[in-house]
Structure formats: structure tokens, C-alpha cells
N, C-alpha and C positions, 0 to 999 in steps of 0.2 A: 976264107976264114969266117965264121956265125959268126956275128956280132954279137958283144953282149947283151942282155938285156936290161929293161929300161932300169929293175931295179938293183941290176950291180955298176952301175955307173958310180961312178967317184962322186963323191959330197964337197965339197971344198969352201972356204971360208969367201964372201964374199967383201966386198969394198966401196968405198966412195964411187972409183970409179967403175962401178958396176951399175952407179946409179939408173941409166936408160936401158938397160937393161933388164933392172927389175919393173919400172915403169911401163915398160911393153909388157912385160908379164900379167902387169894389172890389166893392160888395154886387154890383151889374147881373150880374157876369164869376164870380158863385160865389164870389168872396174874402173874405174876412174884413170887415170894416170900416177895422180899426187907425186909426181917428181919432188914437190917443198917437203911432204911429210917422208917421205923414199930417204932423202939428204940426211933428214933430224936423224931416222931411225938407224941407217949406215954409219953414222957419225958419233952418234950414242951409245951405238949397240953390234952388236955383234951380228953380221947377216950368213948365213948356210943355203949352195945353191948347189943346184946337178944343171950341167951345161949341157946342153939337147946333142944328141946325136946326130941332126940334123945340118947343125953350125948354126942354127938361127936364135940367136939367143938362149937363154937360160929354158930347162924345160920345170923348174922348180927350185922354188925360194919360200926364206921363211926369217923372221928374225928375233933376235933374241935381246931381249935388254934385261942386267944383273943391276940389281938394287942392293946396297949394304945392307946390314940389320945393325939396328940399334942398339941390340943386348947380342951374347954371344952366340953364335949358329954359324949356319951357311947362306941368311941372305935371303934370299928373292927375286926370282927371275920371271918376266914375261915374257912369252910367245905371241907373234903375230906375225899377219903377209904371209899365212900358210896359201901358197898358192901354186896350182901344177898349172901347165901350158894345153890347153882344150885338145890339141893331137895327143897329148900322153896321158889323160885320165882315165881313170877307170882302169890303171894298169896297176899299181901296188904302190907309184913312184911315193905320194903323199905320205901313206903309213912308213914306206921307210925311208924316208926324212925326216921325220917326228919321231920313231924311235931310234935313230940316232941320234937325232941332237936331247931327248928326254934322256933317254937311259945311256948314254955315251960321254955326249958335251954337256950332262949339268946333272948325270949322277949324284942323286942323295940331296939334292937345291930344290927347296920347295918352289914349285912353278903354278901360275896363274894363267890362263889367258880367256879372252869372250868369243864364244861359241855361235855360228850360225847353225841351222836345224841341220844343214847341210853336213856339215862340221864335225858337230857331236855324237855320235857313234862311233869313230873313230879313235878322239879324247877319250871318251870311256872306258875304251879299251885298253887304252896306256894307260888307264889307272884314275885320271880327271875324274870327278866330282864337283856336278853342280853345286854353287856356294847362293847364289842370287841369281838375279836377272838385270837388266839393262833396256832400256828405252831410245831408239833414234829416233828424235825429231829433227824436222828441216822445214823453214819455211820464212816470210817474210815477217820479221816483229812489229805490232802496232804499237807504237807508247800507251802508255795508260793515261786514263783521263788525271789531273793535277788533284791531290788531295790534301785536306790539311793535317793529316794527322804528323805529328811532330818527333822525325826519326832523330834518332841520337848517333847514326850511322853515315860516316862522310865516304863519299867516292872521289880517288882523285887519283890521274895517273901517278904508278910506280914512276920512283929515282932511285938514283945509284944507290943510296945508304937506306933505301926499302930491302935491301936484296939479303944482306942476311937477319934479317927477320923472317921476310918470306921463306926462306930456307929453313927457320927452328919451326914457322907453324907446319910447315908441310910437313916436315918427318915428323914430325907430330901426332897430325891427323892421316899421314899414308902411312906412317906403320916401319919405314924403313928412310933409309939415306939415297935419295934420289940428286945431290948435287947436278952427277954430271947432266941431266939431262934439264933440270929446274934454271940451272944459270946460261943454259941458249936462249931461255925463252926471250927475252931481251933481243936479240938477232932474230929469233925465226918467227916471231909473234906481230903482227901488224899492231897489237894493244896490251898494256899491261896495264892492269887498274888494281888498285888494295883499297879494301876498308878498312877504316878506325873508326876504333869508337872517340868522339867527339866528348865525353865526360872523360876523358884520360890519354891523354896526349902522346901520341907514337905507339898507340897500342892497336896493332891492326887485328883485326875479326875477321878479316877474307883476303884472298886475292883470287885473279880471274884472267886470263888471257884469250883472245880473239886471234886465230892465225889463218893463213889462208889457203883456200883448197878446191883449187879451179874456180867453178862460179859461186862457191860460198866463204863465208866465214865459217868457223868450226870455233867454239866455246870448249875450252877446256885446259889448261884444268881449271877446277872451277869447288874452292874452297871456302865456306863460308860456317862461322856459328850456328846462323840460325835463319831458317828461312825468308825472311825480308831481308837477310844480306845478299843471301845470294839472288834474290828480286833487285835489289840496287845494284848489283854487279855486273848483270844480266842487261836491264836498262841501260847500265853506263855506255856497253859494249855496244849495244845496238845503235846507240845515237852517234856511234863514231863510224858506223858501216855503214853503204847503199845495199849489200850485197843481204841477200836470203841468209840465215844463220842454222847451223847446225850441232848440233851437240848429244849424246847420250846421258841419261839422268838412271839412275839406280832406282829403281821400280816402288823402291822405300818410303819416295819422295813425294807422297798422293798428291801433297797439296801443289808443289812446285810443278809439278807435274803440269795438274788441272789451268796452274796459272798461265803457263806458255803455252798451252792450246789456247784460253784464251784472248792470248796477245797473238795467235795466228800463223803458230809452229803447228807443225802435223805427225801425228807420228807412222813410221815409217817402216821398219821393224825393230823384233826384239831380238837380244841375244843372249845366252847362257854365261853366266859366269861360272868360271870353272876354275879347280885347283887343285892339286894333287900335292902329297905329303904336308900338308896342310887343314885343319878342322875349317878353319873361314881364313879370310885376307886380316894382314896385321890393320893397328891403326884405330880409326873412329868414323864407320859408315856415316854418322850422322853430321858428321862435318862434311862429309868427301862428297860433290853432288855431281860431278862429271870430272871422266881421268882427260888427260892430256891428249890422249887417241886412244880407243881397243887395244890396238895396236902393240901399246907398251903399257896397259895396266892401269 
């Protein structure tokens, strides 16, 4: 009997314990592992994967995390972890996994996701439109020399009764209801830190998480007012890590930017933000200075 081919293989939903198996999928494609972020995003989110004809694990994966909306609609969804298995690329499998899960599993749900060059011609075709861009840097953070100028902005690890606060500024400033994924942070985050403002008592300006990802830290999400918060946020994370730091900054951010080059971040590449049924991402870019991963938006 002909086997079928690679792209009428079944799609099926995938799970927690699929975890090492999408994790080899990252290994196959040159990626990292991230079994910690693999976990968050299976756990969070919804993962879709075609199992190899082979038997050797997954030959492609992707996933999906739904966001509430704040006012009436359908919400907000991110894609990320589109990835096929290096024996089965360049076969079709990628486009139809993405158009079933775009025009299938999230029908008529405005979707987001960031774009490698690799990437995006493919998004284009499903409809994706470029919104922004994004920034990876990675590298070891210098402290900055001691000055005096006199901040009105405190750093000081999140507690329990920070959490819903940090929950009204995010949907806030992301635009939609991210609960379930904003209250693992606490678990999957090696650092949680908020800012307040120091002339008014419990009112935080920022918060920022540090989580781990093989030999780096990764910054994000990373919420702040205004530029020197997210500078104080930034520093806070770094004097609690040994490890290299890495994080994506929205291309918006000149000066933040120029700062973490020179505290001795590098940057790395860029990637497209993209999003379909959608003019731009809900929310308030000027608060928003890095998502929590690509990943999930």
C-alpha cells in the first residue's frame, strides 16, 4: 500500500507529555532544547503536531496560546514553535499546519505571532501582516557606574499580594487577559521584581521576570512606564543572575535599546511582528518593552 504523504498525515493536539518530544524537535532544526519554556507553553497553551511517519518523534509542531479580550470579540491568539523536523522540510508539511490550525482551530480569532526572514513568506500568505519589529539581544550585563541622580522608582522582589496588581497593569498595557499564563510566572520564573513609585505607596509602574533557558536568563515580560523603569528592572534582574541575559526589545525602544548595548548585550537578530485580522496588537507598545517569549506574543 503507498503511504500517505507527508501532508495528509493527521494533526492531532498535542500535551504536557509530549514535552521531549517537541524539545527534540527544537534540537532536529538547530534550536535550543528549552524543555522549561516547551513545559510553560504545553501547560498554557494549546500545542498541534503531525507525528513522523518514521516512529521518530514528532515531524512537526507548533503552538498556540488564546488570550481573553477585554471588551467584546473573540480574543487573541499567539503562534509560535512553528517548527518541521529537517528530514521532512521543504515538503509542504509547515504550510499545512498553519493553515489548519489559522483557518481551522482559530477561525475568525485575531492572531499574532514574530516572524524569522525564514518564516515570513509563508505568514504572508495566510494572510499575516507585518505590525513592527523586534530585537534579540544576548549577552553578559555590565552594572552601570553609581549615580546620583535621585529616582523616585523602587525595585524590590514581587509577593503574594503584588500578583493582582500585576494582573490589572498587564491587561492593561497587553491589551487582552493573559491570567493564565501571567500567574505561572511565580513557578517558572527564577525572578520576579515590580516597580513602584516611591511618592505613592503600592502603586507599581513595572514589573519584570528573569526565567531560565539553558545557559541564559531570558528578560521578559518586561513592563514598564517609562524608560528608566524598565532600566531599574533590567539592573534589578541582572544582579540577581551569573548567567548571560537575553531578551527581545521592540525596535520602538531607540534609547533602551542603545542602553543594553552599552551594558554589553549584543544584538542578534531581528524578527517581524506579524498579525492578521488585526490593524496593530491591542494594548500600549510604549509600556510593553519585551513579551514573555516570541513564543506566546
Amino acid at each position: 500500500m503507498t503511504p500517505p504523504h507527508i501532508t495528509d498525515l493527521p494533526i492531532r493536539a498535542l500535551h504536557v507529555d509530549d514535552l521531549h518530544r517537541c524539545a527534540d524537535l527544537s534540537e532536529d532544526r538547530g534550536w535550543l532544547r528549552e524543555d522549561h519554556k516547551w513545559g510553560l507553553l504545553l501547560a498554557a497553551g494549546n500545542g498541534y503536531g503531525v507525528d513522523a511517519p518514521d516512529g521518530q518523534g514528532l515531524a512537526a509542531a507548533c503552538v498556540v496560546t488564546r488570550y481573553g479580550s477585554l471588551a467584546s470579540g473573540p480574543g487573541l491568539a499567539a503562534i509560535g514553535m512553528v517548527l518541521v523536523a529537517d528530514r521532512y522540510a521543504r515538503q509542504g508539511l509547515g504550510r499545512a499546519l498553519m493553515t489548519h490550525v489559522c483557518n481551522n482551530v482559530l477561525k475568525g480569532v485575531p492572531l499574532t505571532l514574530h516572524a524569522t526572514p525564514y518564516g515570513r513568506p509563508l505568514y504572508e500568505e495566510l494572510g499575516f501582516k507585518t505590525t513592527g519589529r523586534a530585537e534579540m539581544l544576548v549577552g553578559t550585563f555590565r552594572e552601570e557606574e553609581s549615580s546620583d541622580t535621585q529616582s523616585t522608582t523602587r525595585i524590590r522582589r514581587a509577593v503574594a499580594e503584588d500578583l493582582a496588581h500585576i494582573l490589572r497593569l498587564d491587561a492593561e498595557v497587553f491589551g487582552a487577559d493573559r491570567t493564565h499564563m501571567i500567574t505561572r510566572l511565580p513557578a517558572f520564573a527564577d525572578q520576579l521584581l515590580v516597580a513602584e513609585d516611591s511618592r505613592a505607596e503600592g502603586a507599581l509602574t513595572g514589573y519584570a521576570a528573569a526565567w531560565p533557558n539553558m545557559h541564559t536568563h531570558v528578560i521578559g515580560p518586561l513592563i514598564a512606564r517609562d524608560t528608566d523603569t524598565a532600566k531599574s528592572l533590567v539592573a534589578g534582574l541582572a544582579r540577581g543572575t551569573d548567567r548571560p541575559l537575553r531578551t527581545d526589545v521592540d525596535v520602538r525602544h531607540v534609547e533602551f535599546l542603545a542602553w543594553l548595548k552599552e551594558r554589553g548585550l549584543e544584538s542578534v537578530a531581528f524578527n517581524a511582528v506579524m498579525a492578521r485580522d488585526l490593524a496593530d496588537l491591542p494594548g500600549d507598545w510604549t509600556r510593553r518593552w519585551a513579551p514573555l517569549t516570541v513564543a506566546a506574543g
